[in-house]
N, C-alpha and C positions, 0 to 999 in steps of 0.2 A: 649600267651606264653604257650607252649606246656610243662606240669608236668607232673610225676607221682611220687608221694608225698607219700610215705606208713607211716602213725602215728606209727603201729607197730615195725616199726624197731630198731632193738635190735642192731645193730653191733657198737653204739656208746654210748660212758659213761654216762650214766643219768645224771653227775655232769653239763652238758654243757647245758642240757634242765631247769633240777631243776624247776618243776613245782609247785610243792604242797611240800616242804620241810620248816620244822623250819627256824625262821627266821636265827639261826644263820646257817645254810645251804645255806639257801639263797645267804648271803653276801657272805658266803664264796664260793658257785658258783658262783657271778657275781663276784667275785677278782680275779679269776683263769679264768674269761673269759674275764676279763680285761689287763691280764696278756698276753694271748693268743691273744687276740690284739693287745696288743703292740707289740708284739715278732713279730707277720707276720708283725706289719708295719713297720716297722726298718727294715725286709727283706726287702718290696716292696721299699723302698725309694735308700735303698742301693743298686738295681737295675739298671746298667747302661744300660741297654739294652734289647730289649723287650722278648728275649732268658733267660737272668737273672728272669725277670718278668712271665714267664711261670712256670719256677722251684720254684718260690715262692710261682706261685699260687698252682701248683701241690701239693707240699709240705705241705701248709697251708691245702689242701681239703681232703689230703688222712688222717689228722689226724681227720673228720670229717666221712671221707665214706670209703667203698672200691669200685671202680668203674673201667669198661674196660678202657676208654676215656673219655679223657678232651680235647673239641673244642673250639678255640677263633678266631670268624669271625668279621673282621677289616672291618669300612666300608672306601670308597675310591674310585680310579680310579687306579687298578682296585682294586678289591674286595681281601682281604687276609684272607686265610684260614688256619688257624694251626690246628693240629690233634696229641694231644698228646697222644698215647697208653700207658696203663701200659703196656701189653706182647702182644704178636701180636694177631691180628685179623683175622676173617675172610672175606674173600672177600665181600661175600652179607652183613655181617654186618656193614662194611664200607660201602656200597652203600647205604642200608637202614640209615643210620647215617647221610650222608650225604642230603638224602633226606626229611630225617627232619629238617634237619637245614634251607632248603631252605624251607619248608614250614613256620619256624617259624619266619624267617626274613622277607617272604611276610608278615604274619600277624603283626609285628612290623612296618609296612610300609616303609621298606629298599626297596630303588629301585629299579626294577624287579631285580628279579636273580633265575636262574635256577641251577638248582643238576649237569648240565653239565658243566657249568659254575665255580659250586662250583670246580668240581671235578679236573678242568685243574689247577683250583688257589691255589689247595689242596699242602701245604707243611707238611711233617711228623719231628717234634721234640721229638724224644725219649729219654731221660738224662737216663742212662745207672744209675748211682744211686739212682734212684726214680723206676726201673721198678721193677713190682710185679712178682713174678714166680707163673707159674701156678703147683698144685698139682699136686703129680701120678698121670694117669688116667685121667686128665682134658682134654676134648673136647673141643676150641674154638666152641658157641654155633654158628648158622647163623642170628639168629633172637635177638630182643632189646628186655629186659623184663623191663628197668625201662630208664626214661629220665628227663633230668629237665635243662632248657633254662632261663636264666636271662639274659636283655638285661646290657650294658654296657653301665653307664650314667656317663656324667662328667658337674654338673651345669644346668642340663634338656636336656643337650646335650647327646643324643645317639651316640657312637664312635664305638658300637659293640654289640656282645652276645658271653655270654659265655655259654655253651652247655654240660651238663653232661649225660655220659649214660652208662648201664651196662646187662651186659647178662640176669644176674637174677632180676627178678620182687621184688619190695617195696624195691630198696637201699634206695631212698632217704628222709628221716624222714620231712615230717614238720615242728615238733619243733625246726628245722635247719636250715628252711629254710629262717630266718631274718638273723641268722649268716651268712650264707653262700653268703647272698644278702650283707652283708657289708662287705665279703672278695671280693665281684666281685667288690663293690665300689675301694675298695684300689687297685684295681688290672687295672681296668678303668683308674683313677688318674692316678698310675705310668704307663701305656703302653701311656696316652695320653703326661706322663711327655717324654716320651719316643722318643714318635714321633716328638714331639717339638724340642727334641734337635739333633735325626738325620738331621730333616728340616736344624733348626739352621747349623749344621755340615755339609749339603750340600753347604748349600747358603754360610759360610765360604770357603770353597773348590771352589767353584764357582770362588767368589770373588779374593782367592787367583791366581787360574789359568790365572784369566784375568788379576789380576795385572802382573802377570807374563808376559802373553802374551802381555799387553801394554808396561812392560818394554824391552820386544825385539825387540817391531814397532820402540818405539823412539829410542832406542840403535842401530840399524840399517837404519835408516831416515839417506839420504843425506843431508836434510836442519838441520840446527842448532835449538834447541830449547830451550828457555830461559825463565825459570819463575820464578817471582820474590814475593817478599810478598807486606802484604798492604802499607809495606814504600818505595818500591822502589828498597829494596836489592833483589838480586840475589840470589835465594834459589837451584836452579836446574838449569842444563846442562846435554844435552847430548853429545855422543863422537865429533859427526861435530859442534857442536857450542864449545866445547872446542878449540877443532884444530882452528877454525876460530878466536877467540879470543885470542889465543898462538901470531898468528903471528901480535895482534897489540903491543905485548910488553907492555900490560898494566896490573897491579894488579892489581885482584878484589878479594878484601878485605871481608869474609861473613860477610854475618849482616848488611854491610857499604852498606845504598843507593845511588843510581848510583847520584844521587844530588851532595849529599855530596862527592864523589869521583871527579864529574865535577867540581865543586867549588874549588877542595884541588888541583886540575891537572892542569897546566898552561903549559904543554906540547902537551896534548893529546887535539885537540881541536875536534877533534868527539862528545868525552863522553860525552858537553852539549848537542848536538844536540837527543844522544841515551836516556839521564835522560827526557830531554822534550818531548820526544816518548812515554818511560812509563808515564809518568806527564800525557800526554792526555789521556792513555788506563785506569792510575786508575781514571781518570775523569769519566768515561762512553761512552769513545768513540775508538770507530776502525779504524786504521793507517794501510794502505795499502800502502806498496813498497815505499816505505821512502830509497834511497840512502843515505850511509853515506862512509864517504871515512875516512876509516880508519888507510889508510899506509901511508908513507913520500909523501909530497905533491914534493918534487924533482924528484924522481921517474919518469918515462915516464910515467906508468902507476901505481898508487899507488892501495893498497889493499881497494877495492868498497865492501860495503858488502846491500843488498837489504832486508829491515826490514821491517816486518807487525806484530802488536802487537794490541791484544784486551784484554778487562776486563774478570779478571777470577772469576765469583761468586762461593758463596760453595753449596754445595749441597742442599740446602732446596729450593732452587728456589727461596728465597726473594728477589726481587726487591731490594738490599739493594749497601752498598758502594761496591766494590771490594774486595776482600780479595787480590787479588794478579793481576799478568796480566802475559799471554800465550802471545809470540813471539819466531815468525818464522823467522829463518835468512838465506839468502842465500849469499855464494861469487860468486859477478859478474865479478870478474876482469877478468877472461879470457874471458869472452864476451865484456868487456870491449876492452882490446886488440886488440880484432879483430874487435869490431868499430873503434876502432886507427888506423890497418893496412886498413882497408876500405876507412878512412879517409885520411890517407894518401896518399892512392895510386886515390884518386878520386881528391886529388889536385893536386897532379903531373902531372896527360891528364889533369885536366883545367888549370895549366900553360900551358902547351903542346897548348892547343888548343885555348888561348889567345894570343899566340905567332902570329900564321898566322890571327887570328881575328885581330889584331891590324893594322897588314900589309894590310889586306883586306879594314879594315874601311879606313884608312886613303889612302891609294889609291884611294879608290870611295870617298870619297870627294875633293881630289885633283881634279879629271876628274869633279865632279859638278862644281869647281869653275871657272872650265878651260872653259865649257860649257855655264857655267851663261855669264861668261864674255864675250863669242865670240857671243850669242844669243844678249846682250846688246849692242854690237858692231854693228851687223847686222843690228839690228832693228835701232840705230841710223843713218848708214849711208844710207838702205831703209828701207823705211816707209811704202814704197805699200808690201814688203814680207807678203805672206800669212803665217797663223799664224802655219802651220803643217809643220813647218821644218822638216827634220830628226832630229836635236839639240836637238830639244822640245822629239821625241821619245826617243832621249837615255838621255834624264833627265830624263825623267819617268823611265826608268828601272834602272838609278844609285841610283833614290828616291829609290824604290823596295829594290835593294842592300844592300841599307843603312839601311832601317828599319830594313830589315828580320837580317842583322850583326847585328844590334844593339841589332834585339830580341834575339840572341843565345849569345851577350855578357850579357844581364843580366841571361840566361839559366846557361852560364859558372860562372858567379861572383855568383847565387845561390848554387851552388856546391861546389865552394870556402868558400864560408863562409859558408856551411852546418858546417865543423868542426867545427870552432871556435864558433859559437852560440851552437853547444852540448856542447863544453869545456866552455862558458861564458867568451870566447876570444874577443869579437868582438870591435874593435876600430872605436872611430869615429872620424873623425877630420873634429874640425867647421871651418864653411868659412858663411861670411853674403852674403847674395845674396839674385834676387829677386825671388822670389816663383810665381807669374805669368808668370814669363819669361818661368820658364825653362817651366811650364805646358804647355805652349802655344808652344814652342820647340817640347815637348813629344807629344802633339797631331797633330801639323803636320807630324810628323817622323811616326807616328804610322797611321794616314790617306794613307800618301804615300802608304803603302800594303792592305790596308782597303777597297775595291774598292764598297762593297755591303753595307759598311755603312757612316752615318755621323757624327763624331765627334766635339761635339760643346763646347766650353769654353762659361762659363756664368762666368764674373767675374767683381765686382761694384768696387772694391776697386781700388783708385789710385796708392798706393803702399803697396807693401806685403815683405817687408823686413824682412828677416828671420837667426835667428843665429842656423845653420842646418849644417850635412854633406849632403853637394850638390851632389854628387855620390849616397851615399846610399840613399839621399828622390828620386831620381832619380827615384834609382833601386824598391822603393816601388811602386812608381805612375806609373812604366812601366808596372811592373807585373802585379798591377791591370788592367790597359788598355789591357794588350795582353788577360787578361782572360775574361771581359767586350766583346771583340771582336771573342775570341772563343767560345763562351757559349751563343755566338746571331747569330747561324748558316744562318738563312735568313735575316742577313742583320737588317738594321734598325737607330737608332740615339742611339749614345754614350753622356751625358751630363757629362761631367766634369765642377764641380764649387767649388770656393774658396771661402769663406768668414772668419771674422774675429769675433774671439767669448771672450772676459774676456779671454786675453790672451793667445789665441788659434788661431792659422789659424785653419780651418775645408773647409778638402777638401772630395766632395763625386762623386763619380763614379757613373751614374747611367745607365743601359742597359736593353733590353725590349728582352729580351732571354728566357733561358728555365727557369731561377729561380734555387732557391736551396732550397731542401724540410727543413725546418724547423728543423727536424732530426739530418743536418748535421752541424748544427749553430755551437757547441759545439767541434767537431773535425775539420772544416775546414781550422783550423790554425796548425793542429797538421803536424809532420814532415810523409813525404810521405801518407799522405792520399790525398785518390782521392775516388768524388762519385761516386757509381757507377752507370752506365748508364742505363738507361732504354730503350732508345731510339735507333736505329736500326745505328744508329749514334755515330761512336767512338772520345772521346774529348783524343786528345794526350795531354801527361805531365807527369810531373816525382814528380809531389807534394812537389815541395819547393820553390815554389815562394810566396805560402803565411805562410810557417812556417818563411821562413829569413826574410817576411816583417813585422812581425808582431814582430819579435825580434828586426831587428831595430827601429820602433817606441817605443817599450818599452823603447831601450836604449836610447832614444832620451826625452822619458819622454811623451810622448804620450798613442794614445788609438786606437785602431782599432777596427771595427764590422762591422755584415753585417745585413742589413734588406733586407723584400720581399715589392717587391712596390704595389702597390694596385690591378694593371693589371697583368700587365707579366714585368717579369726580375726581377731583384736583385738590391739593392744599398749598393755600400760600403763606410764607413765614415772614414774616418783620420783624428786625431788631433794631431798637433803640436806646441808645445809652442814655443811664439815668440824668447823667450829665454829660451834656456833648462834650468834646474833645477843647474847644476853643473855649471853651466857661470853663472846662479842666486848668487850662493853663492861665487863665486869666484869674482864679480862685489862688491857682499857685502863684503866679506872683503877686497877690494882693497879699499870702501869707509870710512870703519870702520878705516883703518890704515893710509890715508890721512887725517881723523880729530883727528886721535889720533896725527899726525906730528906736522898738524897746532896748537894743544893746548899745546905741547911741548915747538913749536916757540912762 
């Protein structure tokens, strides 16, 4: 620390050194210096800001010295320099000033800093009622005749130095120089109280802005957003999930959880399905695209709204319950809509194109039968005809006919019944019949166009009596075969077999083709997906032949899957209960209320 300390210095009251005086001098210099203590710290404290806390210190030192300047070098990024003049200076004496400072903050080991450095970060606070006027006659000197440097501690912590200096040689007394070191204390303290609280003042401001700025994102957000507290109630919306909740005409009651609103509501049948949404997020779990229909289910198309909700913890990052749950809500119904008008206009050409399919089928089977019979005929009345009629050629191509119809009427009855399995439309009507028959039907019809491969029925059981819609199991076991037979491009053996399981038929499809990567296990049911091709080889479809069949077997009360077989190809599994589930219980109570008759009689 760079001083010059003169013991001789006269320019300040003896009373404040009081070295060698009676004792009752004494006291009564340390009461007056206690006094003067408190006085500057009641300033420093009442310091709101580090401007205030300059003029305090100013204030407090010129009752100890007279002096040009008083310097307070802040440490930081970057470095802050204040330069308080009594009356102005001269240039080189500022420079020289300056260049002490940076020497004396290297030797305090402030990191590096240079006089150039100082000199850009240099701010001038001059308070107009603290400055000294200089005499007649008085020259600003160029040159420092007395300096004196105390660093600025707060707790062992260095935050600074404060820097005294003056034209004339020996201002600054020793005897002063403890006081003077516990007026930079209190000066230290309040500039450090200081900085603390602009911090503070920033990071609020900060904080504010951004709330601000996040109340504009969600206030402007197309999607709806809804957050609720840890019971469930509704604490927050913004303007699109208001709008979107206006139009279901229901009260939401603050404070009231959506539970307790679903439970009180015997109108609104949504609001169990939205309280069981939050139920799962303040579980611990995230609910993506959750559909709920929220308008008159008469409606053609009622008001759909599309909800994903997760757990909202609080800020400390504990691992702990939920405090509330964040959902995102969107309205679907005009996409809705316009899957409607899709839908509808995509049943309208497949009646259109069932029309001439029908005419078509049953004509090429008229001409088979007319055929079968005249070939039977033939061969009855000769026996030596060779066996390559022409008859026999255009059976073959009516077989052909008939397949390929057959295969665009299940193409058309997939498209038909795309709507109604997205609506949860889809009717079945049971008929018993036998389940070997028709497969054995299905695989010759489907052999008929099949010319590269061979389709084989493995089947032990003597009868397979089944309470099914014969159409729709139909429509399942064709699409599997038509894709069995597209997806085994060189040909090969088709095994179709049935057996019977604990109340199951189990029918599997097996084909030695290209397989299905493992990947697509999980979507291959989904509506319009198709894999994509690797192979230089294009597999036509329109991807609903296994989204409808897999709907109907569900509605049937069944299971569907596909496994990879050990070589090449694919197998696909069906189950079907002998008797579906709905004829289970409708069987049970026709026997329940036949023994309740007979205990009557």
């Amino acid at each position: 620390m760079e001083s010059s300390v003169q013991s001789e210095s006269q320019m300040v009251d003896i009373s404040y050194r009081s070295p060698h005086g009676p004792s009752a001098d004494r006291l009564s210099a340390l009461k007056r210096e206690m006094e003067y203590l408190n006085t500057i710290g009641k300033q420093f404290v009442a310091a709101l800001d580090r401007f205030q806390v300059h003029r305090a210190l100013l204030a407090a030192l010129q009752e100890l010295y007279s002096f040009s300047a008083c310097c307070i070098l802040m440490v930081g990024e970057p470095f802050d320099l204040f330069i308080i003049p009594c009356y102005p200076l001269n240039a080189s004496f500022l420079e020289s000033m300056i260049q002490r400072i940076a020497s004396a903050a290297n030797a305090l080991n402030f990191p590096n800093i240079t006089s150039e450095q100082l000199a850009r970060s240099a701010y001038f606070d001059a308070p107009d009622e603290l400055a000294q006027r200089r005499g007649t006659g008085e020259i600003s000197s160029t040159t420092i005749g007395s300096g004196l440097n105390i660093p600025l501690t707060v707790e062992n912590r260095i935050i600074g130095m404060l820097s005294l200096f003056d034209e004339k040689p020996g201002t600054f007394d020793a005897d002063l120089l403890q006081l003077t070191t516990m007026i930079a204390d209190y000066a230290a303290v309040a500039l450090d109280n200081v900085r603390l609280r602009e911090r503070e003042n920033a990071l609020w401001r900060e904080a504010e802005l951004e709330r601000m700025r996040l109340e504009l994102i969600i206030g402007s957000m197309a999607e709806g957003l809804v957050i609720t507290d840890a019971n469930g109630a509704i604490t927050s919306l913004n303007k699109s999930a208001e709008q979107m909740l206006m139009q279901t005409q229901t009260d939401f009651m603050p404070g009231i959880p959506l539970q307790v609103l679903a439970e009180a509501s015997e109108a609104d049948s949504w609001l169990p399905r939205l309280a069981d949404i939050i139920n799962q997020a303040l579980n611990g779990h995230t609910v993506t695209n959750q559909e709920l229909v929220a308008g008159k289910e008469d409606v053609r198309v009622p008001l759909t709204l599309n909800i994903s909700a997760a757990p909202l913890h609080d800020a400390s990052g504990y691992p702990g319950k939920p405090v509330g749950v964040v959902a995102v809500v969107n309205d679907v119904t005009s996409s809705k809509q316009v899957e409607k008008l899709k839908d509808d206009f995509v049943s309208v050409v497949s009646h259109e194109l069932r029309t001439p399919l029908t005419a078509i089928k049953g004509y090429t089977q008229h001409l088979v039968r007319r055929i079968e019979r005249r070939l039977r005929k033939l061969r009855s009345d000769h026996q030596e005809l060779a066996t390559d009629l022409p008859e026999n050629q255009d059976l073959r191509s009516l077989s052909i006919i008939q397949s390929q119809t057959e295969h665009l009427e299940r193409l058309v009855n997939d498209l038909l019944d795309l709507s109604q399995v997205q609506w949860g439309q889809i009717h079945l009507q049971y008929d018993t019949f036998d389940l070997q028959e028709l497969l054995s039907r299905l695989v010759h019809s489907v052999q008929a166009s099949a010319e590269q491969h061979l389709l084989i029925l493995e089947n032990k059981l003597q009868e397979a009596k089944v309470v099914a819609d014969r159409a729709r199991v139909e429509q399942v076991v064709g699409n599997i075969l038509d894709n069995a037979v597209k997806y085994s491009p060189h040909g090969g053996q088709v095994i179709v077999s049935l057996q019977a399981q604990a109340g199951n038929y189990h029918i599997s499809v097996k084909d030695y083709g290209i397989g299905v990567n493992p990947e697509h296990f999980k979507h291959i049911f989904e509506r319009f997906y198709r894999i994509q091709n690797t192979a230089s080889q294009h597999y036509a479809g329109i991807g609903l032949g296994l989204y409808v069949a897999k709907a109907i077997v569900d509605r049937h009360g069944g299971k569907i899957w596909l496994e990879n077989n050990q070589g090449t190809g694919c197998t696909f599994h069906v189950t079907l209960p002998i008797i579906p589930p709905e004829q289970q219980q409708s069987t049970t109570h026709e026997l329940q209320n036949a023994a309740t008759l007979r205990k009557n009689l």
